[in-house]
C-alpha positions in Angstrom: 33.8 67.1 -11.6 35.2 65.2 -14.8 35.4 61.2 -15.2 38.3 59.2 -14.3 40.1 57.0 -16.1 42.9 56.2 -18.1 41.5 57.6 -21.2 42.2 54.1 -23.0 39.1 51.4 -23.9 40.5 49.2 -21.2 38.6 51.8 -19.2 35.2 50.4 -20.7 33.5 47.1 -19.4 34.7 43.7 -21.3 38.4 44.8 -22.8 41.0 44.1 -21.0 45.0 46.1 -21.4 48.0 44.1 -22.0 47.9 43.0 -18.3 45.1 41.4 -18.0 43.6 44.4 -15.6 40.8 47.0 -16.0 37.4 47.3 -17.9 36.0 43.6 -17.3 33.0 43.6 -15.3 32.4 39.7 -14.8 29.8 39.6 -16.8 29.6 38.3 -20.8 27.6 40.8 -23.0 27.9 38.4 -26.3 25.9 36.0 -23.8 22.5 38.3 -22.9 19.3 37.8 -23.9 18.2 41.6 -24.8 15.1 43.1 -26.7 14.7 45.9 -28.9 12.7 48.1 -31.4 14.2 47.3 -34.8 15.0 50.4 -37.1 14.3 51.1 -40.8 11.6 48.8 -40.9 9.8 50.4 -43.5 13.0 50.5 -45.7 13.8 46.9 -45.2 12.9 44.3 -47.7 10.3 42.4 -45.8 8.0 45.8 -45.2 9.0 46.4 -49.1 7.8 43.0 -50.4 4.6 42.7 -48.2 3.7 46.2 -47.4 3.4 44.7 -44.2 5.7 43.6 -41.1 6.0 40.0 -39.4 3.2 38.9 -36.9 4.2 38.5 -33.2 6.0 34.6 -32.7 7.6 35.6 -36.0 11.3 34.2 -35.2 13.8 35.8 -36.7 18.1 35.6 -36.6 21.0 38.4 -36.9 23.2 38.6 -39.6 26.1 41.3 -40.0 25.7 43.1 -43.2 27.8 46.6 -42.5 24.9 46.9 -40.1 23.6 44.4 -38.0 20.2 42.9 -39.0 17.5 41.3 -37.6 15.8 38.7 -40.9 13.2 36.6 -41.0 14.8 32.3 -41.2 14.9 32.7 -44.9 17.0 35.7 -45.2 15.2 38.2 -46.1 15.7 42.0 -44.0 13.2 43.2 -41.3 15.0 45.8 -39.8 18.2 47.4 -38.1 19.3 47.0 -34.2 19.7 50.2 -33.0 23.5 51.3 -33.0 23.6 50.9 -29.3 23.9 46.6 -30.6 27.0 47.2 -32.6 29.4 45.2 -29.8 27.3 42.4 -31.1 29.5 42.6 -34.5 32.4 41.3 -32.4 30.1 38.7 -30.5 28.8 37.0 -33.7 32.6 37.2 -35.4 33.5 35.1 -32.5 30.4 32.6 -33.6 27.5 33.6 -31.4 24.3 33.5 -33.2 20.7 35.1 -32.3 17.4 34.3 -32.8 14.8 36.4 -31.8 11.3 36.4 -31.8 8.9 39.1 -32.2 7.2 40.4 -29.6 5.0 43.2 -31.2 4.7 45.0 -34.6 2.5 46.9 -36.3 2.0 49.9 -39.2 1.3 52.5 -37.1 1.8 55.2 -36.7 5.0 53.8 -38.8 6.0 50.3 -39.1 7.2 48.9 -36.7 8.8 45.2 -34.6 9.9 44.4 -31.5 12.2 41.7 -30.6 13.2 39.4 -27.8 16.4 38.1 -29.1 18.5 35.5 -27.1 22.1 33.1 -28.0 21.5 30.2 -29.9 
């Protein structure tokens, strides 16, 4: 009825123990293209500024401020990746960057952007 497992994070996909076994799936998460709704839009400095959020083709990059952020090229806040992104801390620590371009956005019913992001 319960899960298996060792009860350690070598258990979960991409970390490896001390020898070398368990948790790696093959495949390179800091490598994936992935898409997402950004949050706190409407509290971000872009939406604060223009009362408005980017148009689609918008691209846009990640930076790692205590949370991870989608901005526009020059630097300025759109939004937050949902928490779910937060192994993507790790990934850009070890020198992955994103870009990202949006893919929808709009002010209603709240503001909000969509974002195909890929590995630069």
């Amino acid at each position: 009825m319960g899960s298996t497992g060792s009860g350690r994070f070598s258990d979960y996909s991409g970390t490896k123990n001390a020898d070398n076994t368990g948790g790696a799936s093959g495949e390179d998460r800091c490598r994936q293209a992935f898409s997402c709704a950004l949050e706190e839009v409407a509290l971000c400095d872009f939406y604060v500024t223009n009362s408005d959020v980017p148009t689609v083709g918008t691209q846009l990059t990640l930076i790692h401020a205590r949370r991870i952020f989608a901005t526009t090229l020059s630097g300025v806040k759109v939004g937050a990746l949902p928490t779910t992104f937060n192994y993507l801390a790790s990934c850009m620590k070890d020198g992955n960057e994103y870009v990202g371009i949006v893919r929808d956005s709009g002010l209603k019913p709240l503001p909000y952007v969509i974002v195909d992001f890929t590995v630069k």
